[in-house]
N, C-alpha and C positions, 0 to 999 in steps of 0.2 A: 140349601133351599132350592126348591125348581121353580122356575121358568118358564117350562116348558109351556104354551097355548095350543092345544089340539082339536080342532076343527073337523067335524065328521061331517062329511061326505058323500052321498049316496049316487053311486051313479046307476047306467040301467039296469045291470044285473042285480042292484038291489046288493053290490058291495059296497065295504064302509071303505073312505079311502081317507086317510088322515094328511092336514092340513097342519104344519108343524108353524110355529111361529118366526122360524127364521127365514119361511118363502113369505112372509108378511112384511109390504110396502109399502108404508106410510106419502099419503099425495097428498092429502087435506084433513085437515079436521073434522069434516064432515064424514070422508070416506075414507076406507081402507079397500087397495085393492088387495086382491088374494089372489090364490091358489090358479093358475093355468092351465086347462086338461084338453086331452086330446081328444077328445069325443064330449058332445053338451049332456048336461045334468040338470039335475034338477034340486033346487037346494031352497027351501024355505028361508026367505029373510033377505036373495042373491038377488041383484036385478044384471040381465046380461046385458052387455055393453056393445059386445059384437061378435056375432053370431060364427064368423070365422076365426076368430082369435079365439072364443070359448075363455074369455077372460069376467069372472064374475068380483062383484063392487056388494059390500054389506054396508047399509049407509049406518052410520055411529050421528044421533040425535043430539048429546051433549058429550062435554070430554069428561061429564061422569064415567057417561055408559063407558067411554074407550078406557078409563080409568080401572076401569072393575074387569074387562076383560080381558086388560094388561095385565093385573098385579098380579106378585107371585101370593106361595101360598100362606106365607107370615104378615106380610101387610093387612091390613086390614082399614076401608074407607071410613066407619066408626069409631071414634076419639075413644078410649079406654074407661070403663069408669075412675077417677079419682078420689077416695077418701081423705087424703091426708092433705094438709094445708103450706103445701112446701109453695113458696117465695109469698107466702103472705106475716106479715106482725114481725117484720125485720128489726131487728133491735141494733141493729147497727151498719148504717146504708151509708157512711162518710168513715172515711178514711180518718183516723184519731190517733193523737202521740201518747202512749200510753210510759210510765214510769218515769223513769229521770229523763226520758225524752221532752215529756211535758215543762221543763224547767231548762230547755236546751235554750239560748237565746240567737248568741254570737256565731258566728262562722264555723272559729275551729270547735268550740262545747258542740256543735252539732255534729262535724265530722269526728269525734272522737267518743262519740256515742259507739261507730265502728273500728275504728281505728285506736282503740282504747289503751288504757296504761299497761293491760297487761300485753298486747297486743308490741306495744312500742317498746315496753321491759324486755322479752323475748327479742325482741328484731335486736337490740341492742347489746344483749348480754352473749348474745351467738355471733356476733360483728365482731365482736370483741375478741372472742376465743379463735377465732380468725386470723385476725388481727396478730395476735399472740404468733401465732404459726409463722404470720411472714414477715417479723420486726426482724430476725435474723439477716436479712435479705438487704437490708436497709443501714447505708455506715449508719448515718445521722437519725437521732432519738427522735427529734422532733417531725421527721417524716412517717413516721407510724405508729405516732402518739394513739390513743384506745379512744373512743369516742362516748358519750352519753346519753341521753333522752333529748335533750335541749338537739344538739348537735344533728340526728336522728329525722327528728320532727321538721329540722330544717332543709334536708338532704330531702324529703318529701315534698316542703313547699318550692323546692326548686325545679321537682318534675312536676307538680302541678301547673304553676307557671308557664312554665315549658309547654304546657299542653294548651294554653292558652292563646299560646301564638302559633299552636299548629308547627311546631317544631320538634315533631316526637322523633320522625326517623331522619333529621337533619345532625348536619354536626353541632355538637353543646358546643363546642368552643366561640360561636357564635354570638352565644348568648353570657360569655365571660369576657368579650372582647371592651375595653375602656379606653382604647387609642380611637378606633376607626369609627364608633358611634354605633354598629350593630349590634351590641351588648343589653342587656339589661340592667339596669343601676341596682334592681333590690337584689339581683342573683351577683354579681360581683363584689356585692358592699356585704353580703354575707358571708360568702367563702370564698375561697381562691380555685382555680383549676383544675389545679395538682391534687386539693385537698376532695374536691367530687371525682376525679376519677379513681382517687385510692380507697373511698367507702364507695362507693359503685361497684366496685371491683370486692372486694371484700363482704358485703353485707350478706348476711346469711339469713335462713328463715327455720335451722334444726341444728344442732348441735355437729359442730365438724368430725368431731371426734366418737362419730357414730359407727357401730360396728358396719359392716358389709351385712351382715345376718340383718340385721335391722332394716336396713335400706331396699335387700333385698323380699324380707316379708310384709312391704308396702308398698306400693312404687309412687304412692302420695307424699311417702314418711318426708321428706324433704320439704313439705311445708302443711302437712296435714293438721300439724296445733295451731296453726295461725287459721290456715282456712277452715277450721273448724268453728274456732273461737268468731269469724269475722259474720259466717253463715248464722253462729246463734245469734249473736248483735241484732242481724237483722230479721230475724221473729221474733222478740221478745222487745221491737221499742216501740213498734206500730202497730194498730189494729185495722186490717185492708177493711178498703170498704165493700158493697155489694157486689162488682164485679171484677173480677180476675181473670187475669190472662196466661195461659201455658202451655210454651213453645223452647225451642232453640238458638241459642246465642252461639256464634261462632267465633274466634278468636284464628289471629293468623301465626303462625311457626315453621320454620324450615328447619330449624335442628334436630338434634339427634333427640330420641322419647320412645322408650315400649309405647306407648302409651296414644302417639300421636295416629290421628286418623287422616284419611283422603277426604276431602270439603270441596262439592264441588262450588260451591259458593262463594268458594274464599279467592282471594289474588293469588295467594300464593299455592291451592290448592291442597295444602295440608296446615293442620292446626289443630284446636281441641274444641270443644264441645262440649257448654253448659245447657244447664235446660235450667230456665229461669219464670218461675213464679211472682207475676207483677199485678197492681192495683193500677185499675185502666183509667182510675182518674188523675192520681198524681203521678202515676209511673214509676211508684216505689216497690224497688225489688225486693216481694214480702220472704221469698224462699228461693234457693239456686242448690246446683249440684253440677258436677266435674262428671263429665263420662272417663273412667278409665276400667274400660273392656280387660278382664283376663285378669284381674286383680287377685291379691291370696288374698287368703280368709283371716280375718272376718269382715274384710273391706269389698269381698267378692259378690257386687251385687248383680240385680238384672236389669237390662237393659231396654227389656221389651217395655214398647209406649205403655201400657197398661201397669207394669211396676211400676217406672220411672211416676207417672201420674198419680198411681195412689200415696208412691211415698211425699212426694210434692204436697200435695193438699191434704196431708193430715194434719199439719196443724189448722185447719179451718174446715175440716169435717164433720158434719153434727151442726154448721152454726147457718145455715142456708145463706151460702153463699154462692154467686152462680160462678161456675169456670168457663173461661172462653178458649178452644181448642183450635191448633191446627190441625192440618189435614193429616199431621201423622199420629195424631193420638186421639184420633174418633173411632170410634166403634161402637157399636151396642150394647157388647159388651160392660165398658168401662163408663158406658151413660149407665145401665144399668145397677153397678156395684156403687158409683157415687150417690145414685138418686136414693138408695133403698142409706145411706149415708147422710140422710138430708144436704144432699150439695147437687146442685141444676148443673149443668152442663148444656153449652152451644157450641156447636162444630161444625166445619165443615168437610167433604166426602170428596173422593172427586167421582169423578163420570164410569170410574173401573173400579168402582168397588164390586164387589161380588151384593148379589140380592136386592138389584135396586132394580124397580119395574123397568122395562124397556121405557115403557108411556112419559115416566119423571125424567129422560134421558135424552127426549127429543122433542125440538120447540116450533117444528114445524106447525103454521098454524094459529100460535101463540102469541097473544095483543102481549107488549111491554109490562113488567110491573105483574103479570098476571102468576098466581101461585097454584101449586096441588098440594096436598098434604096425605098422606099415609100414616096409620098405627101401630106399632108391636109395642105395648107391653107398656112402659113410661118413656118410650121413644116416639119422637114426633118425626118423620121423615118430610120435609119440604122439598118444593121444586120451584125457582122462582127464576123467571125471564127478568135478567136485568136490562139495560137503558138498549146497550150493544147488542143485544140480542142475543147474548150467552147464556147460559144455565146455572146457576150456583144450586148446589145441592149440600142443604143443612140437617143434621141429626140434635133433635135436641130432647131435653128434657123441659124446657123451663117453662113456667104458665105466672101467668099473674091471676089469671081469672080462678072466680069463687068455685068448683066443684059444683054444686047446686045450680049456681048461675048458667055455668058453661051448658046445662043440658036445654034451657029456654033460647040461648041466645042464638040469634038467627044466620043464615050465611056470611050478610054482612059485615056482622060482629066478628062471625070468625074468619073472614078475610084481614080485617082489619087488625086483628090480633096476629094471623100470622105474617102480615107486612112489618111491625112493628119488631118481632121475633127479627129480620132481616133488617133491618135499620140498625138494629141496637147490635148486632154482628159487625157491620157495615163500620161501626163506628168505634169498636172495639178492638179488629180485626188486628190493627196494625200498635197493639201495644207494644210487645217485644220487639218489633221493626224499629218503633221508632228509638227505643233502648238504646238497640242497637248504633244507631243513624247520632245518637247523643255521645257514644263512646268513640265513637271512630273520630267525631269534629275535636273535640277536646280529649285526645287522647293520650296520656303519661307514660305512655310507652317507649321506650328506646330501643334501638336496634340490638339484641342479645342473642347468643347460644345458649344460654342457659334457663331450662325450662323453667323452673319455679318463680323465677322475674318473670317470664313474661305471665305466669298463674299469676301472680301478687300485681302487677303492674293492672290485668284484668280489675281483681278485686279494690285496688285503687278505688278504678271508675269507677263501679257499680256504687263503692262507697261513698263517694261524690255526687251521684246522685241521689241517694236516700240522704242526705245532710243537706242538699239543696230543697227536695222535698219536707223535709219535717222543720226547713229554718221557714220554708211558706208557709207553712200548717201553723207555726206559733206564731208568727208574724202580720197577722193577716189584714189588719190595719195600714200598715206601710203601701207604696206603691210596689207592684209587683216587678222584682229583681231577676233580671235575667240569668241567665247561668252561667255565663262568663262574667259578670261584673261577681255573681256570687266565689268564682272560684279565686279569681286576682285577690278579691278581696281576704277572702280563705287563706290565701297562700303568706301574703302579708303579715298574716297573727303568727301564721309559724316563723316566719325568716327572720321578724324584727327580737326574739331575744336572743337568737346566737347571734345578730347583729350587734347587740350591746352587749355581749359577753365578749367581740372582737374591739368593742369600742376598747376597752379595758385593757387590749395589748400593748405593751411600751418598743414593741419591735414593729410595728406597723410606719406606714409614712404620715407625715403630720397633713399633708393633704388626705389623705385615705380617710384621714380620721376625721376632718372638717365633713367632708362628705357620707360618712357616716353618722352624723350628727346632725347634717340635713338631712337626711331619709327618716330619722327616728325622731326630729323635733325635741332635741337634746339642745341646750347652751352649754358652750364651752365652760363655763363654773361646774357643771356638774359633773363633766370626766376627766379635767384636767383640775390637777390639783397644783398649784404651783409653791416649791419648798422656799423657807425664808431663810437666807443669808443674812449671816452677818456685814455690814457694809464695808469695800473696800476698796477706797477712795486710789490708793497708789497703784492697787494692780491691775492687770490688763486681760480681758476675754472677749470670747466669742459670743456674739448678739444671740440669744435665746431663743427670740421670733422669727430668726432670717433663716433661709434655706441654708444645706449643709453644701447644697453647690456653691452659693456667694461666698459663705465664709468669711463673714463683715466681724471683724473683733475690735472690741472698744474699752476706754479706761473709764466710762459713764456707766452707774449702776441705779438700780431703782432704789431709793430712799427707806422704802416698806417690805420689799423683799429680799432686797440687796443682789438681783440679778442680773446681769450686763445687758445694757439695751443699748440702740446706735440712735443715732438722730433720726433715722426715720422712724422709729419703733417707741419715740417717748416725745414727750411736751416740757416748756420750762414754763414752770409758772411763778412769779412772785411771790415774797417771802407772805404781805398782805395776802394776794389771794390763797395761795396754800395754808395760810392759819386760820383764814374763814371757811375754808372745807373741810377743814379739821375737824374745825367747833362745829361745822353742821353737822359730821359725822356723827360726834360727841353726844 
């Protein structure tokens, strides 16, 4: 596009002398000064200012006029005409749980909408084959016993937790600790130490025993059926509402990865890089995607913002829905292939794009609040003076107004329309931010080399938040649940059955076990079964209920089970009262 402003000139020989617009000096809104010559002219429209300076001033009446003799040649100050009725008869403007989502109730039915059985089959079945590999390594059978689903699920609500207290890149052994009181009671009373760092260590996400050829013709292949499987979960339980958000998530890594890029964003300065498709009302992540540059085929895709963007928002293409952009995926371009797609687009540009009038670029002059707008095509180009006195500069497509209407309605109206177009940006802007800002607080990540944990430890998150959004969407009666009461809570429904699969061990300590039975709201009748003896009144044992430190042995036995009990551990009752408890039993 040009730019260029040329200004003719006539001085006295009656040559044209051209007046390019980058000797154009903006003083005031009223005036422009111009072009400085060595000898006076004479120039229609110039008033001189001084007569030795030979300095001439074009006075500009509104910042229409300066508007029209800025723009380049594609702009255009006349709104396009519009036939088609794009952002009006929205059939669906609320975010809605659509399929078995609709019948999710509880904490973990909701995360496991994501995190589903086949999801947890796979993590488990590939743990295992693992597993298998380093039993040899191991005297004792019982330290690399195989794991299961229950087991799994539990090993997750333990980094969930974990993320709870903001103890992702601290030592776990913190949170196993049950001398010093820095521990956690539902993460110790589930497993032991030894037994999270040997599936931590072990858990896989693709089969161990995969060839080299294989690994090397993906460089996903190491967890690309789970994160495949996790990404459809999440378009296929929700229906986003009217507007969406689509930007970059960055995640932080310092290990080894083809794959890993330079982030200046990040702490640690390298990491990887999702591009996350979000509903700006609940902040459910409706679509996501892994940048990995340089990929074989047929995972070799592009990266440029206009790919990345149309594959994103196909599944809500055709259904006018408006997308809210960052500054690296606006252009005219990709407003234009969405719109002719019935999908609106808002974005915003910065100050160095190519094609954007000088005049939208400078606010010299400029009351607060106040806007310009410009045309090409189903692009709307905005200029709007924020509070600070800064410039935001928006490309958009989106209109609420009727086509017919828009051509009666007066300045005002369309002032007021394109304020409104910056509000609803204004408040939009920071979906993916705040994604973000939600994963870092409560985050399930552990300090690793190994890339595919820290990929799945992402996916965690994200999944934590669509399970916290869709349990408010079905809930909506209750008071509204924060997101850490939602996750503790979360984490709870996973830990408490392999807690009660542990209640059931006869190698555990009988205190471990008391307080495993407080956590679960178990009575001791229901995991302890106690066997009946025959009574034997001559011989002599050890007290059943006493510690194996004391070591109390006695010649007294229980009557009904015939088990040795010491005088602290039993009552004597009357031959009377014991035959009226009888017959009450009776």
């Amino acid at each position: 596009m040009s730019h260029a402003l040329n200004v003719q000139l006539m001085s006295e020989d009656g040559e044209d002398i051209d007046v390019k617009q980058e000797d154009v000096v903006y003083e005031d809104i009223e005036y422009i000064e111009e072009y400085s010559l060595d000898e006076p002219t004479a120039y229609d429209g110039a008033i001189p200012t001084n007569e030795e300076t030979n300095v001439y001033v074009t006075k500009i009446e509104t910042i229409d006029r300066a508007v029209d003799m800025l723009q380049s040649s594609v702009w255009s100050r006349q709104p396009p005409e519009r036939t088609s009725t794009m952002g009006r008869k929205l059939a669906h403007p609320r975010s809605v749980p659509i399929g078995l989502a609709k019948s999710a109730k509880s904490f973990v039915e909701c995360l496991s909408l994501f995190l589903d059985a086949d999801v947890i089959a796979m993590i488990t079945d590939y743990t295992n084959e693992q597993i298998k590999i380093e039993q040899p390594n191991y005297a004792r059978e019982r330290d690399a016993n195989l794991t299961d689903e229950t087991e799994i699920k539990a090993l997750l609500g333990v980094l969930f937790i974990a993320g709870t207290v903001r103890d992702g890149r601290e030592n776990i052994e913190y949170l196993f600790d049950s001398k010093t009181g820095t521990g956690l009671e539902a993460v110790y009373l589930t497993m032991s130490s030894l037994r999270y760092h040997f599936l931590i260590r072990n858990v896989r996400f693709d089969d161990p025993a995969a060839t080299l050829d294989e690994i090397e013709g993906d460089k996903l292949a190491p967890i690309r059926a789970i994160y495949e499987r996790i990404v459809s979960n999440c378009q296929k339980y929700v229906r986003p509402g009217r507007f969406l958000m689509l930007d970059e998530q960055t995640v932080q890594f310092k290990g080894k990865c083809d794959f890993r890029q330079f982030l200046t964003n990040v702490p640690g300065r390298a990491g990887f890089k999702f591009h996350l498709l979000a509903d700006c009302e609940t902040s459910y992540v409706s679509n996501l995607e892994m940048c990995v540059p340089d990929n074989r085929n047929p995972y070799n895709l592009s990266y440029v913002p206009n790919d990345v963007a149309m594959r994103l928002t196909e599944p809500i293409q055709g259904k006018q829905k408006t997308v809210i952009l960052g500054p690296t995926f606006t252009s005219p371009e990709l407003i234009k292939k969405l719109y002719d797609s019935r999908t609106m687009v808002i974005g915003e540009v910065k100050k160095s794009y190519p094609d954007i009038p000088k005049a939208f670029i400078s606010n010299k002059g400029r009351p607060e609040h106040s806007t310009l707008a410009a045309y090409h095509d189903a692009v709307t180009l905005v200029s709007y003076v924020t509070k600070r006195k800064d410039l935001m500069l928006l490309m958009s497509s989106f209109t609420d107004a009727d086509p017919a209407e828009s051509k009666e309605s007066d300045e005002n109206e369309k002032e007021a329309q394109l304020l409104q177009l910056v509000e609803l940006y204004n408040r939009t802007k920071n979906t993916i931010h705040s994604i973000q800002q939600m994963c870092t607080m409560y985050d399930v990540v552990r300090s690793s080399r190994r890339w595919p944990m820290v990929v799945f430890f992402n996916l965690m998150n994200l999944s934590a938040i669509n399970a916290w959004c869709i349990y408010q969407l079905n809930n909506p009666d209750e008071s509204k649940i924060s997101r850490r009461d939602f996750l503790v809570n979360m984490s709870l429904e996973l830990l408490r059955p392999q807690a009660r699969r542990r209640l059931d061990n006869k190698t555990i300590a009988r205190a471990l076990k008391q307080r495993i039975a407080t956590f679960l709201g178990v009575s001791r009748e229901e995991y302890e079964t106690v066997p009946v003896f025959d009574n034997r009144p001559d011989s002599r044992g050890r007290c059943y209920l006493c510690s194996r430190s004391r070591n109390k042995s006695t010649r007294m036995s229980c009557h009904n089970c015939g088990k040795f009990t010491c005088n602290a551990h039993c009552a004597h009752l009357c031959r009377t009262c014991y035959m009226e408890d009888g017959t009450e039993e009776q």
